[in-house]
N, C-alpha and C positions, 0 to 999 in steps of 0.2 A: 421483443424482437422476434422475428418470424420470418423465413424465406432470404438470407442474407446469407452472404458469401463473409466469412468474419478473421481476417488473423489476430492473434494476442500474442502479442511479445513478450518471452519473460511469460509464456505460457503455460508452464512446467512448474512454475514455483508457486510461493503461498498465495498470491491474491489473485493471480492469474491463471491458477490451475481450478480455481471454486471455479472464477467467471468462466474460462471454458468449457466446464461440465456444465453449467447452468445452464448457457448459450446453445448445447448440443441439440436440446430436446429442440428444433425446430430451424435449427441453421445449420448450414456448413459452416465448422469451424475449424483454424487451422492455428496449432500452438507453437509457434516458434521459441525454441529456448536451448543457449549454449549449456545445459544442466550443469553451470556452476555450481547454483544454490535451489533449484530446480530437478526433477526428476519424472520422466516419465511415466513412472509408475502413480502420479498422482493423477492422470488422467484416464477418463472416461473411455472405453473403448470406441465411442462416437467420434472422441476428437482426434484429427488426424495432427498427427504429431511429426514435427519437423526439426532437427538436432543443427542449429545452427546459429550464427552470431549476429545481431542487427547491424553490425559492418560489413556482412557480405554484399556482394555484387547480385548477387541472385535472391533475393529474397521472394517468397511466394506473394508477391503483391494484386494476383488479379483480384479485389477482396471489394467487396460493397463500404464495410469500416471496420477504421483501424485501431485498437485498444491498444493503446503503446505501453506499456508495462517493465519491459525491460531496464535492466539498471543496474547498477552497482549502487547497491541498496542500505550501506552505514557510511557513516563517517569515516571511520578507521578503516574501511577499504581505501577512498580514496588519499587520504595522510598516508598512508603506507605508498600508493603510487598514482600520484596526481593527473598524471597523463593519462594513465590508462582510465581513470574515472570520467576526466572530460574526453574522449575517443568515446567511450560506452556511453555515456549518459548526455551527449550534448552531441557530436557527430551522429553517435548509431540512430539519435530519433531524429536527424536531419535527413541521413543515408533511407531511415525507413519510411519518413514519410515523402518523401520525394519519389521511393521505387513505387508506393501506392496509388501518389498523386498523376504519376506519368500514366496509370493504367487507368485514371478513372475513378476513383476513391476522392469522395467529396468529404466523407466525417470520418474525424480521429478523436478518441480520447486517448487520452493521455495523463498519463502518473506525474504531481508535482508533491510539494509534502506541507506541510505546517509548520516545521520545525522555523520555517524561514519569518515564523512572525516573533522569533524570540519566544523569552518567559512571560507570559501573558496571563494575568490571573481573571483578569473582566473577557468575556466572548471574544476571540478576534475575527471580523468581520471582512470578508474579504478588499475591501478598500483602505485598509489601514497599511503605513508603509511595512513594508519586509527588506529582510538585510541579508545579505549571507555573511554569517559570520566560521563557515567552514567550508570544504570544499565542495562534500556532497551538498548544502544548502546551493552554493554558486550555480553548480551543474544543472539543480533542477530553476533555478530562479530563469538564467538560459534558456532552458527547455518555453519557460514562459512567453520569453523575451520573441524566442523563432517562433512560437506558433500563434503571435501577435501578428507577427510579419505573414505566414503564410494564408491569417482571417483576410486580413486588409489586401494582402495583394495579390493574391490566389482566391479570395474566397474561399476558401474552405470553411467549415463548420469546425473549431478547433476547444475541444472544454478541457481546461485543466485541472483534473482535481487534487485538492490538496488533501491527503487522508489524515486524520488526526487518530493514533495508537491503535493502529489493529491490528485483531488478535485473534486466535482459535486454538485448540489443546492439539499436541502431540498427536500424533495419527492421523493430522489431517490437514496432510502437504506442510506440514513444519517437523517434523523428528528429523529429515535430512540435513536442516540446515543446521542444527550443532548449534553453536555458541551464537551464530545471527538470527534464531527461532525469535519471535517477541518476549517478550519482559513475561507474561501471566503464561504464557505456554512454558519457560524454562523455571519459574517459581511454583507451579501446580507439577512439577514435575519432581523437582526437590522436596517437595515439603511432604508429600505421596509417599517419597521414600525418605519419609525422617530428615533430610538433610536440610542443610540451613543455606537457603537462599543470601547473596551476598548484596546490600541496597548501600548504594555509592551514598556518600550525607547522610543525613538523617532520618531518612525515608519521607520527611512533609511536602518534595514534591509532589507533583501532580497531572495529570496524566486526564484525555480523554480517551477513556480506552470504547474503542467503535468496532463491534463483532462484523468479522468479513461477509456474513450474508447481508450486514447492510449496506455493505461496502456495496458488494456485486451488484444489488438492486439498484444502488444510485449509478454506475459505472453504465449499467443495460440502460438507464433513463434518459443519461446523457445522451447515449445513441441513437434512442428514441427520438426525442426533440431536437437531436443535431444543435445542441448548443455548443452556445460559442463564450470563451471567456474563465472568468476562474470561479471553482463555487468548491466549497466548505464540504468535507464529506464528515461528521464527527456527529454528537450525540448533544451536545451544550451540557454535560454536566463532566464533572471535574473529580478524582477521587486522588485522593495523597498514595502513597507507595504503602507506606504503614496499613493505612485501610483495606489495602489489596492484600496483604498479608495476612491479619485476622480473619479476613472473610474468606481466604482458602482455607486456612488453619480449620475454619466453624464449617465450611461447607465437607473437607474432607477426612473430619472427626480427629485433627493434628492439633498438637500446643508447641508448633518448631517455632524457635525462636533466631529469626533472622541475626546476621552477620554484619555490623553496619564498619565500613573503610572510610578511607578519605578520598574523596571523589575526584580523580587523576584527570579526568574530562578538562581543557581549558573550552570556555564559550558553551559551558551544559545549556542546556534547555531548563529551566527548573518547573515552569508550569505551562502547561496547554489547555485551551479550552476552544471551541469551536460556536462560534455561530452559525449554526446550518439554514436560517431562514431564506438565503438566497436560493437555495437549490429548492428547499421546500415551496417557493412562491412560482418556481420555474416550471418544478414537476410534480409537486403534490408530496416529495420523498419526506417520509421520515421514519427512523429508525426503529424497528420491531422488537428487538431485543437489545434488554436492559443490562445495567453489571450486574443484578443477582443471578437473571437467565442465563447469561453468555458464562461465570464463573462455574454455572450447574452443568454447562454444555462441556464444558473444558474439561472439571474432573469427573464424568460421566466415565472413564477411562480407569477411574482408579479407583473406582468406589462399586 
């Protein structure tokens, strides 16, 4: 992308503070984020930075396209208070793409997740049914559901991507968020300093874990091709919880021996795996970085 006017919602936080520094070298970019779990400081002094909510009345929508990002972003946000999750997550991208759409903004991408295909140990393929079986899953299924409505009856160019487990080390746009950092960011962080990471079960789920620069590269593509519809943002390979913990242990010279509970979670996810070939058939994308690269990028920080 080149020459665009760009907002990102939920600008300020992990996946959307990479994409707006990425975005800067050659656009106007503009980061909107209530820095709940977001902080300004993770961005670029190119990106112009707006501290505010995607239920405002004013949002900065004179924008070419709109990366909608913002969210109430676990589970356990919205169980603690249901309303306020669907208000954020299912009004505020109705509230923002609508202020975009009144100004002229033809393409949005927009954040939906994986979680919504269940425990899934064969690829799941974007045509296969999805459930919500919690409330964050419902919000973003929604999210789905309206920018269905807004291809078909607005035209717009609407892609939603489902991102399957991403991830980046501490220091970069996750130390703010505390206990909602990802899963290899708060266990490379423990195991660094001796302490024993806590894996809900037995650790044999399993996880696509998808490094955020490949995240950002498919999110810019979308934009690119103004696709419309839902595609897979993940890696197709799958590693258990247990194998993430040996291979920090091996990569950051540690023998910490995780803490295994009884998993409190009702409706866990217990496996994800992603098939990406519809996005890769769309735009060529696929993922540059592997789990042994991305685990070396993570504790680059403690080694």
């Amino acid at each position: 992308m080149e020459d665009c006017r760009v907002l990102v919602t939920g600008g300020a936080g992990f996946i959307g503070s990479n994409l707006a520094n990425a975005l800067a070298e050659g656009n106007d970019v503009i980061a909107l984020d209530d820095t709940y779990l977001g902080t300004a400081d993770n961005l670029d002094p190119a990106v112009q930075f707006v501290e505010g909510s995607v239920l405002d009345d004013d949002l900065p929508s004179d924008v070419d396209v709109l990366f909608h990002l913002a969210a109430l972003s676990s589970r356990n946000m919205h169980e603690d208070d249901p309303m306020r999750g669907a208000r954020v997550n299912v009004e505020g991208f109705i509230n923002t793409v609508e202020q975009v759409r009144a100004d002229g903004c033809e393409t949005v991408v927009y954040a939906s997740t994986s979680s919504i295909y269940g425990s899934q140990t064969d690829p799941c393929s974007e045509d296969m049914p999805v459930e919500a079986r919690t409330g964050y899953e419902a919000s973003k299924m929604a999210r789905e559901e309206y920018a269905e409505y807004y291809s078909n009856f607005h035209d717009l160019s609407m892609a939603g991507m489902r991102f399957f487990s991403v991830y980046q080390g501490y220091g970069g746009a996750e130390e703010h968020k505390g206990e909602y950092a990802n899963l290899i960011a708060q266990f490379a962080e423990k195991i660094a300093n001796e302490e024993s990471p806590v894996i809900y079960g037995d650790g044999t789920q399993t996880r696509d874990f998808t490094y955020v620069d490949d995240v950002v590269s498919g999110l810019e593509l979308a934009a690119d091709e103004e696709l419309d519809g839902i595609y897979n943002l993940g890696t197709g390979d799958a590693y258990s919880i247990n194998t993430l913990i040996e291979r920090l242990n091996e990569v950051l010279g540690r023998s910490v021996e995780p803490e295994y509970v009884e998993n409190p979670l009702k409706n866990y996810v217990h496996d994800t795996k992603a098939d990406p070939s519809k996005m890769k058939t769309a735009t060529g994308w696929e993922p540059q970085v592997d789990f042994e690269e991305g685990l070396r990028r993570v504790c680059t920080a403690y080694l």
